[in-house]
C-alpha positions as CSV (number, residue, x, y, z in Angstrom):
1,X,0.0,0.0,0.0
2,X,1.2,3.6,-0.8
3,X,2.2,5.6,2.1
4,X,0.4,9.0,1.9
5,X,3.1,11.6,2.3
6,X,2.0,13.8,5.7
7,X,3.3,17.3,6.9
8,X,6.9,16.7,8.8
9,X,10.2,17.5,8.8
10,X,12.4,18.1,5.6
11,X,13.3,14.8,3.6
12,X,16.9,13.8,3.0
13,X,19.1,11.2,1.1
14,X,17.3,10.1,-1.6
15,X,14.0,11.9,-1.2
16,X,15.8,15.3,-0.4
17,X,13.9,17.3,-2.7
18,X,10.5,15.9,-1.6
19,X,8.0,18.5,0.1
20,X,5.8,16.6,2.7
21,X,2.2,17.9,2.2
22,X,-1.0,16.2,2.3
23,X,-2.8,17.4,-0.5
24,X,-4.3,15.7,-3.7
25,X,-1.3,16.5,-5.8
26,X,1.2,14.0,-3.5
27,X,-1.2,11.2,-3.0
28,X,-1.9,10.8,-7.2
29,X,0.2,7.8,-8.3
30,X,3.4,8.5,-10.0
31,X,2.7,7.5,-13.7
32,X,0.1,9.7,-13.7
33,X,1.9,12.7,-12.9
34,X,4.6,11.8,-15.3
35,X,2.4,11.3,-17.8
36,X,1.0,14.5,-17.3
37,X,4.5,16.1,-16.9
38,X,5.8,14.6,-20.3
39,X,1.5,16.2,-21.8
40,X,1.9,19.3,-20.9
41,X,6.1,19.8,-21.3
42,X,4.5,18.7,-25.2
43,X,2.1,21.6,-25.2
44,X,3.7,24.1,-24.1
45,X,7.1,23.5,-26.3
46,X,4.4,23.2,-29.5
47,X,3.0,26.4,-28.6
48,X,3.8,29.1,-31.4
49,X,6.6,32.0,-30.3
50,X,3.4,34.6,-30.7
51,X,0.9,33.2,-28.6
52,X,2.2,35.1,-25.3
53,X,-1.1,34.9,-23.9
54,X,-1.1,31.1,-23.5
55,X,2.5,31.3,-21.8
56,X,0.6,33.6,-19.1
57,X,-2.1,31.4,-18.8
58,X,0.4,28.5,-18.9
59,X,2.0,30.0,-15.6
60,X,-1.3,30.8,-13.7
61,X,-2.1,26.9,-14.2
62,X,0.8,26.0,-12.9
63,X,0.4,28.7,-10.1
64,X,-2.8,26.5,-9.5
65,X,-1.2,23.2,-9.1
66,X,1.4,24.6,-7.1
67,X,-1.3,26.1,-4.5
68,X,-3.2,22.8,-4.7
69,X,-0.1,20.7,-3.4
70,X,0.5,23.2,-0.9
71,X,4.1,23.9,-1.6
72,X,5.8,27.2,-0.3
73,X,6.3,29.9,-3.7
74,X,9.4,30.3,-2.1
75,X,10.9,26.8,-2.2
76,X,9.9,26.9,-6.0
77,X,11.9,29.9,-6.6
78,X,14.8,28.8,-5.1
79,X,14.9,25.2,-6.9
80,X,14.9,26.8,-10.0
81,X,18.4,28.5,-9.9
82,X,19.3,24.9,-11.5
83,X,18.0,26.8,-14.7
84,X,20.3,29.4,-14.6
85,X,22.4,28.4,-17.5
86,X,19.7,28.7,-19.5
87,X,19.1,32.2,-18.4
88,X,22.7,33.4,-19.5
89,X,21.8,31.6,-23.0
90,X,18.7,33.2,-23.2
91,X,20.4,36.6,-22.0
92,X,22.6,36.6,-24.7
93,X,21.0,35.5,-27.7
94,X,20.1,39.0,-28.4
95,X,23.8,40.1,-28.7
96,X,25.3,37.3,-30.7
97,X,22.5,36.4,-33.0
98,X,22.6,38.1,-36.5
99,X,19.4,39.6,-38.7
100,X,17.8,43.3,-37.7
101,X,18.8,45.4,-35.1
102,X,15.9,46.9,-32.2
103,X,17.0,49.5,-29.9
104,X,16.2,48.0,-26.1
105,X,17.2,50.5,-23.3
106,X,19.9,52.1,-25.2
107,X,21.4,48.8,-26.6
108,X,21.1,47.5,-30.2
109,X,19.8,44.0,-29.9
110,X,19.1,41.3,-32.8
111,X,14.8,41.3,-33.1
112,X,15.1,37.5,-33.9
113,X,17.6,36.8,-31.1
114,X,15.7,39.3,-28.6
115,X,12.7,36.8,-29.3
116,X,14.1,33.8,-29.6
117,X,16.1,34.1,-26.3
118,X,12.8,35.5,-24.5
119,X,10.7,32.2,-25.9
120,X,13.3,30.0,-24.9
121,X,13.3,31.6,-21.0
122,X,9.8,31.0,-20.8
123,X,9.3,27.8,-21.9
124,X,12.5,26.1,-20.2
125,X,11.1,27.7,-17.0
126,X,7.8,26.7,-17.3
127,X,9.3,23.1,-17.9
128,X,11.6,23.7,-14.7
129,X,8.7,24.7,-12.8
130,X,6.8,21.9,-13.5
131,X,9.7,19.0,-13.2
132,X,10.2,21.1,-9.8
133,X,6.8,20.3,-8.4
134,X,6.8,16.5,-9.7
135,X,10.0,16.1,-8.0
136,X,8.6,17.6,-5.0
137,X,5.1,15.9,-4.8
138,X,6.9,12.3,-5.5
139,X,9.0,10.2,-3.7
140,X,12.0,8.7,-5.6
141,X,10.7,5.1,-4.9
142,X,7.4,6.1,-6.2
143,X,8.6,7.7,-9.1
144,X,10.9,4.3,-10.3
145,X,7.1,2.0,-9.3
146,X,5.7,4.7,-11.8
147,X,8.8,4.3,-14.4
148,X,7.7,0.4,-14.1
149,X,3.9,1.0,-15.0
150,X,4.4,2.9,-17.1
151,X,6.6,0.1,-19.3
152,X,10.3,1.2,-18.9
153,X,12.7,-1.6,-19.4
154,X,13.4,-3.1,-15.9
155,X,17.2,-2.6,-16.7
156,X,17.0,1.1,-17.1
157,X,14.8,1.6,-13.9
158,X,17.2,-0.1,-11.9
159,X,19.9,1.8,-13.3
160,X,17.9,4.8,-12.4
161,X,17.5,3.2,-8.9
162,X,20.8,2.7,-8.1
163,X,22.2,6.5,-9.4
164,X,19.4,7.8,-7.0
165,X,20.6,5.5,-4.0
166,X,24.4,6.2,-4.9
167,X,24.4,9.6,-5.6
168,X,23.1,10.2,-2.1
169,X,25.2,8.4,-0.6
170,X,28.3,10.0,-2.4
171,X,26.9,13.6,-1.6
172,X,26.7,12.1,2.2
173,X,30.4,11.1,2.0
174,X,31.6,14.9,0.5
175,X,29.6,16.3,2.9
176,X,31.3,14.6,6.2
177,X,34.7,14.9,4.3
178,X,34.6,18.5,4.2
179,X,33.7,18.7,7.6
180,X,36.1,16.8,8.3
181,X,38.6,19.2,6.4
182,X,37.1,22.0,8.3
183,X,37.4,20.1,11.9
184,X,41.5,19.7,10.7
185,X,41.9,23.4,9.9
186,X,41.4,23.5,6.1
187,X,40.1,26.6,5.7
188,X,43.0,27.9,3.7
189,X,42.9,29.9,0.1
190,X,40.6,29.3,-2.9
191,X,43.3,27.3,-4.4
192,X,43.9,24.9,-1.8
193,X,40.4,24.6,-1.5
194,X,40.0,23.4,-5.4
195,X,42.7,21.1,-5.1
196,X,41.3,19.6,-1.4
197,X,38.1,19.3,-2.9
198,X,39.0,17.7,-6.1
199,X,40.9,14.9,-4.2
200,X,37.9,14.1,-2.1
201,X,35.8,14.0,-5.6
202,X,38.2,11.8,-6.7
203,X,38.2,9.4,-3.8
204,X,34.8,9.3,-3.2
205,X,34.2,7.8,-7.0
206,X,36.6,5.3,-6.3
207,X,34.8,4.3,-3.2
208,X,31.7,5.1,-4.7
209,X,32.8,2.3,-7.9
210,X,34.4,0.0,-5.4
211,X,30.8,-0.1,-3.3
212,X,28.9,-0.5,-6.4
213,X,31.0,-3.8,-7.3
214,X,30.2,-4.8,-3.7
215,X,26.6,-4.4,-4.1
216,X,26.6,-6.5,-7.2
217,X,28.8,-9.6,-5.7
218,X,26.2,-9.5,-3.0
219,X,23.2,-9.4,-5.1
220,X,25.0,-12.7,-7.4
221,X,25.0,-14.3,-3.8
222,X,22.1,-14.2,-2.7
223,X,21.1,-15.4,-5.8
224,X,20.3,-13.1,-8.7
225,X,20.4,-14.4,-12.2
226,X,18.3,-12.3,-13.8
227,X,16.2,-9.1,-13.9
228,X,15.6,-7.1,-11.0
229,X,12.7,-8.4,-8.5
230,X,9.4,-5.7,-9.7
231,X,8.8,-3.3,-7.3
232,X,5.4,-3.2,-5.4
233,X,2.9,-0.2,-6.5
234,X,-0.6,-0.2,-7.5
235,X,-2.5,1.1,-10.1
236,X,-4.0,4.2,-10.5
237,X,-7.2,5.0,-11.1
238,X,-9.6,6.4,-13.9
239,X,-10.3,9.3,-11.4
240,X,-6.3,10.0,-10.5
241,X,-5.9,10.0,-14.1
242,X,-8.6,12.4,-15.0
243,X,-7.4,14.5,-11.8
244,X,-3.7,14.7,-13.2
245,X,-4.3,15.3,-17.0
246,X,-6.6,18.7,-16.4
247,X,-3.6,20.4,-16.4
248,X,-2.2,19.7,-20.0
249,X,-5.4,19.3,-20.9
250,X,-6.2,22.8,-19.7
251,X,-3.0,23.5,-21.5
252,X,-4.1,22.3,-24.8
253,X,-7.2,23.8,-24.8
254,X,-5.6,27.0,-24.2
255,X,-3.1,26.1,-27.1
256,X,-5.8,25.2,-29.3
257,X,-8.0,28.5,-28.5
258,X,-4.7,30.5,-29.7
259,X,-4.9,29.1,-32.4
260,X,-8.1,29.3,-33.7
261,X,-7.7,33.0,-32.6
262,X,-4.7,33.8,-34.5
């Protein structure tokens, strides 16, 4: 039986980026928000670079989903410095891309590249904002019972098991190793730093590779031959599904009125 996820303190280790609530939105199965993940990521990178309008209404839905899990605005807005690459790309396509020249605030931009980069900022955020609240609504052992109904080759959800289970631990191990460099005294310039913490990146993959191996020499002794045992879920229902695929299909309403409109 599903656990339903309840208000507590902050998850760590593998489920560190999970927001205990309990609300609708963390008790729908995880295929179902995938699915709905992967809909409306669809819709809203098919949606024309002119139909501003449905971006807006595009946000406000999401707004809505992120009200109806009960998740803090805040906690959203902080998770989704992982995008900042993106905004530098997007911040600079208007300087290095070529065609006609706008004057913006003084500064001659490209009109395609000034577009382009302001398109591709809103939809890679919208995306981020979204993957943000799946990841925050779904525990990671849900999300790989999800993977498994939803079809995906047992050997690639295991593989995605294991990175989830390993790349906590690894972050664990950093984590006490640099206190441990603290507690010794060092604290000394940037450059020291760099080369103290490379070194511990490097041991801790070799530990890292070295537990893996164990792992797998256990698992061949207690008898594995085969594919990975299938993890316990159960299904979802018509109503979870209809409940997690209003928003993209909210979305492609609002797509498909743009349309008609332009």
């Amino acid at each position: 039986m599903v656990a339903t996820p309840v208000a507590g303190p902050a998850a760590r280790g593998a489920d560190a980026l999970l927001v205990r609530r309990p609300s609708i939105v963390h008790r729908l199965p995880a295929q179902v928000k995938l699915v709905a993940l992967l809909v409306f990521v669809v819709v809203v990178v098919a949606t024309p670079r002119t139909a501003w309008p449905a971006f807006v209404a595009y946000g406000v839905l999401l707004a809505g989903v992120i009200a109806l899990a009960r998740l803090p605005f805040g906690v959203i807005a902080r998770r989704m410095l992982v995008e900042t690459p993106f905004v530098v790309f997007a911040l600079l396509m208007p300087f290095v891309a070529s065609g006609p020249r706008v004057d913006v605030v003084g500064l001659s931009v490209s009109e395609s590249g000034l577009i382009g980069g302001a398109v591709l900022l809103v939809k890679g955020s919208l995306g981020v904002v979204a993957a943000i609240v799946l990841a925050a609504t779904t525990e990671s052992r849900e999300m790989l019972v999800g993977l498994e109904r939803l079809r995906l080759p047992g050997v690639l959800v295991a593989i995605i098991g294991f990175a989830i289970r390993y790349l906590s631990i690894a972050s664990e191990d950093l984590e006490r190793a640099r206190i441990a460099r603290l507690a010794r005294g060092g604290s000394g310039g940037r450059s020291s730093q760099l080369r103290s913490v490379a070194g511990t990146v490097g041991s801790t993959f070799v530990r890292t590779y070295e537990r893996g191996e164990r792992v797998h020499r256990a698992m061949l002794a207690r008898g594995l031959d085969g594919p990975m045992p299938v993890l316990s879920g159960r299904a979802a229902t018509a109503a979870e599904w209809r409940t997690a695929l209003a928003l993209p299909a909210a979305a492609l309403v609002v797509l498909a009125a743009g349309l008609v409109l332009t």
